[in-house]
Backbone as a printed PyTorch tensor [residue, N CA C, xyz], in Angstrom:
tensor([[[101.2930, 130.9960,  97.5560],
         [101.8870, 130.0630,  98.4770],
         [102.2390, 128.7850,  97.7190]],

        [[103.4300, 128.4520,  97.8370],
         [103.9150, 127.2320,  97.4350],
         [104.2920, 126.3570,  98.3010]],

        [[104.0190, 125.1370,  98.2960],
         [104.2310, 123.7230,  99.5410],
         [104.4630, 122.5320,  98.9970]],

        [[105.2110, 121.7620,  99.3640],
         [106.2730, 120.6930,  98.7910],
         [105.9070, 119.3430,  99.8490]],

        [[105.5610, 118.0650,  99.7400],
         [105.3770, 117.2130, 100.6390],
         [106.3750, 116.0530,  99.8230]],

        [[107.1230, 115.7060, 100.2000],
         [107.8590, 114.3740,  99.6450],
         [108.0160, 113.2900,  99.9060]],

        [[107.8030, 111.6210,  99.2880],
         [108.1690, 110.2190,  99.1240],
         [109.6730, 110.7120,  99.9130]],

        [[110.0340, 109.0780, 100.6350],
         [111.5120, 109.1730, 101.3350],
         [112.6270, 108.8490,  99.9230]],

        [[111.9870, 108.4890,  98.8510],
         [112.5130, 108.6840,  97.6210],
         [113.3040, 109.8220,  96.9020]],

        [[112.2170, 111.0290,  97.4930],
         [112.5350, 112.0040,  97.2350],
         [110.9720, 112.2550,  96.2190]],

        [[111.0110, 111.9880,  95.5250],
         [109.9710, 111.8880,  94.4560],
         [108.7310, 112.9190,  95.3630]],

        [[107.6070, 113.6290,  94.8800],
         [106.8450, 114.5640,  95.2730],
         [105.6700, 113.8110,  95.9290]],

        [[105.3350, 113.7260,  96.9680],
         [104.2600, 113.2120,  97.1290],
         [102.8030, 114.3050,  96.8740]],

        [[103.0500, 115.9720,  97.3130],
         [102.0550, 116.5560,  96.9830],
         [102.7850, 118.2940,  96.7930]],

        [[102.0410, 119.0980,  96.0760],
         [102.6730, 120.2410,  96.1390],
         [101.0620, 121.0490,  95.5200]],

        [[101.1830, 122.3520,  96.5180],
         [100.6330, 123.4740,  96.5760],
         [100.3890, 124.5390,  95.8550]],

        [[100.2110, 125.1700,  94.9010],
         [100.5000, 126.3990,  94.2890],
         [ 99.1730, 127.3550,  94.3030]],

        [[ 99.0190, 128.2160,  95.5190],
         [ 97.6050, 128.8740,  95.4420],
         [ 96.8210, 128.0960,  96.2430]],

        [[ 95.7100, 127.8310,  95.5330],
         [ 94.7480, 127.1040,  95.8540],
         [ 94.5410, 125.4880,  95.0740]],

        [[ 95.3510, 125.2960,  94.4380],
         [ 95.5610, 124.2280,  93.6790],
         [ 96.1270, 123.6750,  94.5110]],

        [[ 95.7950, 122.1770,  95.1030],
         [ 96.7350, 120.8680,  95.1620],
         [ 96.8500, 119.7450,  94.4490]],

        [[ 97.5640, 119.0940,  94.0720],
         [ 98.3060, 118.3830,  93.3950],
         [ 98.8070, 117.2930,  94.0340]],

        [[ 98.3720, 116.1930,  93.8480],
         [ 98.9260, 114.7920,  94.6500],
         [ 99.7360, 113.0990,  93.3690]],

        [[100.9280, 113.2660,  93.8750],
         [101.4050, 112.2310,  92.6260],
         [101.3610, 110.9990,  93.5500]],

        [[101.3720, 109.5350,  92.5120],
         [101.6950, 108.4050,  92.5240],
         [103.5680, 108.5960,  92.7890]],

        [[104.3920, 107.4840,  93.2840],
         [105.5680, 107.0780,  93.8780],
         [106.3430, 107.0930,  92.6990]],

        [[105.6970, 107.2200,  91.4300],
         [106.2950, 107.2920,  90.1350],
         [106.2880, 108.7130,  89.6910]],

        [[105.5890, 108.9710,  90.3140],
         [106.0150, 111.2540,  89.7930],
         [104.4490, 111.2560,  88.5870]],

        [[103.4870, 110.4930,  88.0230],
         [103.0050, 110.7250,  87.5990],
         [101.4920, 111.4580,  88.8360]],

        [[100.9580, 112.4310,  87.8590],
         [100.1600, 112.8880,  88.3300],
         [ 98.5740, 112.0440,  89.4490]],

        [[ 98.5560, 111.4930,  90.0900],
         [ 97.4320, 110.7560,  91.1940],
         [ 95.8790, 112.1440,  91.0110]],

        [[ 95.5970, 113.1170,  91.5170],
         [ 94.8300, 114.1110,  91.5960],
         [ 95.1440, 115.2140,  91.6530]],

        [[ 94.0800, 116.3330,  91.0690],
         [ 94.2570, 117.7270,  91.3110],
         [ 93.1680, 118.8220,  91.1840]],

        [[ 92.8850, 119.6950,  92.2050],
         [ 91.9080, 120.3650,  92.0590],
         [ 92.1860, 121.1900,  92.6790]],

        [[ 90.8240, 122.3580,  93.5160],
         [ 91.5850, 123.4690,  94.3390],
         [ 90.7670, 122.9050,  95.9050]],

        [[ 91.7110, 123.6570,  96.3580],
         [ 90.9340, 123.2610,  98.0310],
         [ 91.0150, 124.6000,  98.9950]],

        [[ 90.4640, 124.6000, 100.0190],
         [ 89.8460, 126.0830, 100.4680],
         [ 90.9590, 126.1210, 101.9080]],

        [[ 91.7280, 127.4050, 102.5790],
         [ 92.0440, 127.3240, 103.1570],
         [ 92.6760, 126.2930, 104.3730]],

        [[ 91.7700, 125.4390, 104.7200],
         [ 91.9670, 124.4510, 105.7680],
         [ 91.8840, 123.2220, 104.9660]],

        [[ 92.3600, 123.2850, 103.6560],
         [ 92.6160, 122.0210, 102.7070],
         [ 91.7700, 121.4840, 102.3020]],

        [[ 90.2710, 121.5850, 103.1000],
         [ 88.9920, 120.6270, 102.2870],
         [ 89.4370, 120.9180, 100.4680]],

        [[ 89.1230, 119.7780, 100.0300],
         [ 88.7450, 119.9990,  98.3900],
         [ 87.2270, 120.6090,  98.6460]],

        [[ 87.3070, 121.8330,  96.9500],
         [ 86.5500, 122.3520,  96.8290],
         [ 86.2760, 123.1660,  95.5990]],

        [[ 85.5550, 122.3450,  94.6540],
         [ 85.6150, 122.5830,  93.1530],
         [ 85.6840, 121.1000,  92.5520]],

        [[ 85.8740, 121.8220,  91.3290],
         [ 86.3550, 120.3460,  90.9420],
         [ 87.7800, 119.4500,  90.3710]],

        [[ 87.7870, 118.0790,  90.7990],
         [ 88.8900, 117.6800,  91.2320],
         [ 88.7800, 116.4660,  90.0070]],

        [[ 90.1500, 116.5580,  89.4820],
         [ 90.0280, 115.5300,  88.7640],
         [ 91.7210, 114.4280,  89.6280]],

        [[ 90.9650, 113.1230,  89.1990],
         [ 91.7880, 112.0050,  89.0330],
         [ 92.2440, 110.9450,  88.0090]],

        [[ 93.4610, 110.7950,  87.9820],
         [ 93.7800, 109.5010,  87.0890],
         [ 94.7550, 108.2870,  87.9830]],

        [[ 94.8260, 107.5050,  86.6640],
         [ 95.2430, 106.2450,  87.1400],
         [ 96.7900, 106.1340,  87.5490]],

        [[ 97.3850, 104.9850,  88.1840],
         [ 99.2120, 105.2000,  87.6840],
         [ 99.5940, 105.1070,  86.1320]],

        [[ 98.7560, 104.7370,  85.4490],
         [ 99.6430, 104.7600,  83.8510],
         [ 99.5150, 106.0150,  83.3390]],

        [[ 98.5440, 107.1390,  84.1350],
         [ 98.2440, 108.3710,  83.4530],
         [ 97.1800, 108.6560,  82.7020]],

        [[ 96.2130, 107.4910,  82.8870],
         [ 95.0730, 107.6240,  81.7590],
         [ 93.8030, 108.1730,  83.0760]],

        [[ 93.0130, 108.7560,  82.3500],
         [ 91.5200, 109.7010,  83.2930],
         [ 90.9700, 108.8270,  84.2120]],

        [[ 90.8210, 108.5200,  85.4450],
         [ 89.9990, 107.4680,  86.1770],
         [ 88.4810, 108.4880,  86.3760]],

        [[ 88.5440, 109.5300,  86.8580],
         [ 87.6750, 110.5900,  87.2950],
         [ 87.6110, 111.4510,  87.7820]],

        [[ 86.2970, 112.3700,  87.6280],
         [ 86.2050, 113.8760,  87.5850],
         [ 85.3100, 114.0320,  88.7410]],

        [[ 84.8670, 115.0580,  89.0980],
         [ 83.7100, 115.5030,  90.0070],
         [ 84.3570, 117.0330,  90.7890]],

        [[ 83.1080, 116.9200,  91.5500],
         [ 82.9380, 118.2830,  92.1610],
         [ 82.8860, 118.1850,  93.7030]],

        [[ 83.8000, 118.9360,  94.0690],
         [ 83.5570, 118.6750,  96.1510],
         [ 83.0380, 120.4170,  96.5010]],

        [[ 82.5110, 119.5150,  97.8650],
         [ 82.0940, 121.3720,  98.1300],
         [ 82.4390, 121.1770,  99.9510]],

        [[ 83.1610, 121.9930,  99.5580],
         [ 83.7640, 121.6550, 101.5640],
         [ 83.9420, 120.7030, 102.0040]],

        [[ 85.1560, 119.9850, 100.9700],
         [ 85.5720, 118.2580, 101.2550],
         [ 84.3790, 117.4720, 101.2490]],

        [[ 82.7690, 117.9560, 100.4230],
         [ 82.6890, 116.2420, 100.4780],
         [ 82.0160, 116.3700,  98.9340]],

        [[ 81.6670, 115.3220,  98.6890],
         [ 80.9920, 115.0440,  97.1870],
         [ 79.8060, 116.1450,  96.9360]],

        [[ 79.7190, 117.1100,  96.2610],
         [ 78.4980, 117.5330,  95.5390],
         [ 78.6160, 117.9210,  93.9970]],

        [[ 77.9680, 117.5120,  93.6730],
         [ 77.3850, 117.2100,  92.0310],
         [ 77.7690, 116.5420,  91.2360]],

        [[ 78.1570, 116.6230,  90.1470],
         [ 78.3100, 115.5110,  88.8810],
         [ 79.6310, 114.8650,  89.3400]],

        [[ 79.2860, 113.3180,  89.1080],
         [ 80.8780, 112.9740,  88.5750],
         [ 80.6540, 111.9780,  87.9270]],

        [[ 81.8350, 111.8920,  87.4480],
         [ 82.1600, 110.7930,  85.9270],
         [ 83.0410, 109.9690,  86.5310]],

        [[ 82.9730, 108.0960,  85.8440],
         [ 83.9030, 107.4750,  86.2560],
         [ 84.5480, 107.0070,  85.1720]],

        [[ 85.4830, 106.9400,  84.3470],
         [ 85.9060, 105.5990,  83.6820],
         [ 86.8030, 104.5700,  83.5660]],

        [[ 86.6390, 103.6300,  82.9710],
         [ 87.2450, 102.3460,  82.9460],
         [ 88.3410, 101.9910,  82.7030]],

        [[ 89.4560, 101.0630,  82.3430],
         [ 90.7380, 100.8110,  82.3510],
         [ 90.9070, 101.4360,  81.2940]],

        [[ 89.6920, 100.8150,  79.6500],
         [ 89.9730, 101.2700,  78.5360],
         [ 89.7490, 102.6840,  77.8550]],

        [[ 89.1340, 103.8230,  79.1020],
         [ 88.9500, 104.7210,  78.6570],
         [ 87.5040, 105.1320,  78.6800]],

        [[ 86.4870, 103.9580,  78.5790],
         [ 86.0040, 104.0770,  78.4790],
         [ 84.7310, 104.6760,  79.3280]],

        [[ 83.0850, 105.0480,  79.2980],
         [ 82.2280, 106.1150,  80.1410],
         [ 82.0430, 104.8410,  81.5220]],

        [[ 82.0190, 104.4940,  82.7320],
         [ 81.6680, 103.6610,  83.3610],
         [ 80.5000, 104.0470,  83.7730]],

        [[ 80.7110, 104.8820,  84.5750],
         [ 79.1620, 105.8060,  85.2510],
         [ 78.8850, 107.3310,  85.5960]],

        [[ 77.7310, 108.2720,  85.2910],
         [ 77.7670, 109.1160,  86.3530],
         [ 76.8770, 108.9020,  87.5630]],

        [[ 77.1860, 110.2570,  88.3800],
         [ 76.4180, 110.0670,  89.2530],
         [ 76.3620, 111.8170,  89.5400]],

        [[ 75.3470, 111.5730,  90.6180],
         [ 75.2870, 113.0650,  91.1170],
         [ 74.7960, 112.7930,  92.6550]],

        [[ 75.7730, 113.7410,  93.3640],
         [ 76.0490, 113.9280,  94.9970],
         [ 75.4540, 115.2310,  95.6510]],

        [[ 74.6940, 114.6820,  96.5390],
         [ 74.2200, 116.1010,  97.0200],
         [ 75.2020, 115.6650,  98.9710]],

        [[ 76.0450, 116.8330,  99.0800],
         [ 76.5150, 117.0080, 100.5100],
         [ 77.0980, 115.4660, 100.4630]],

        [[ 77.9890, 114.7370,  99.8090],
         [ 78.3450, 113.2950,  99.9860],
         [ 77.8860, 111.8260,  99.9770]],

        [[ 76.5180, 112.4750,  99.8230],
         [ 75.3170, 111.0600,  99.5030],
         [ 75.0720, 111.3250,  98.1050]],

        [[ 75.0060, 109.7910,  97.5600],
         [ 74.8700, 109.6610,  96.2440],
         [ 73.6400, 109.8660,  95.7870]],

        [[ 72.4150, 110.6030,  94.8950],
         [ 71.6740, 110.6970,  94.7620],
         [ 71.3940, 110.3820,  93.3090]],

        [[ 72.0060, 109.6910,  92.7250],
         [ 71.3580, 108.8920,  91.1390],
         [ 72.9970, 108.7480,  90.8280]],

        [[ 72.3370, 107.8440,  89.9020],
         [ 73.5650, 106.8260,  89.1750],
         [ 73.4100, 106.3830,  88.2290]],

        [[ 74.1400, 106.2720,  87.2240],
         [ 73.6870, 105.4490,  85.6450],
         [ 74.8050, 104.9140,  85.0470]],

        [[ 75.0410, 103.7900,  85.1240],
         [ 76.2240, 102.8920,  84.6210],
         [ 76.2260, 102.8410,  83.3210]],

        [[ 77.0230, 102.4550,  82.4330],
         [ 76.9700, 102.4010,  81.2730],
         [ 77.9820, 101.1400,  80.9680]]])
């Protein structure tokens, strides 16, 4: 299954392939992507970046909500924090 959502730009706002969705910034660069389960919850793991294209963060959903690891980082690239989610509540954290 393939699905197409579009900016009045024209530009993609989200598109489908399988179980993969895919969501861009107004600039066509990539915003998020992971897989999501029938009725769209995310489910797996989903990564995000910034508008310039650089990694903001990673993690894992399990029936649209937060469970297990995720990573954050910073403007420069750099490790900010993990954490780990059980069912959408944060259950430890370590900044760096």
């Amino acid at each position: 299954m393939e699905r197409e959502k579009r900016f009045a730009n024209g530009q993609i706002v989200s598109s489908q392939r399988g179980n993969i969705l895919t969501y861009y910034f107004k600039t066509g660069v990539v915003k998020a992507t992971g897989p999501v389960l029938g009725d769209q919850q995310m489910d797996g793991t989903w990564v995000f970046y910034r508008e310039n294209g650089m990694l903001w963060q990673e993690g894992h959903f399990k029936a649209g909500e937060k469970h297990g690891r995720w990573i954050r980082y910073d403007k420069s690239g750099q490790l900010e924090y993990e954490a780990e989610f059980s069912f959408g509540k944060e259950a430890r954290k370590q900044l760096y």
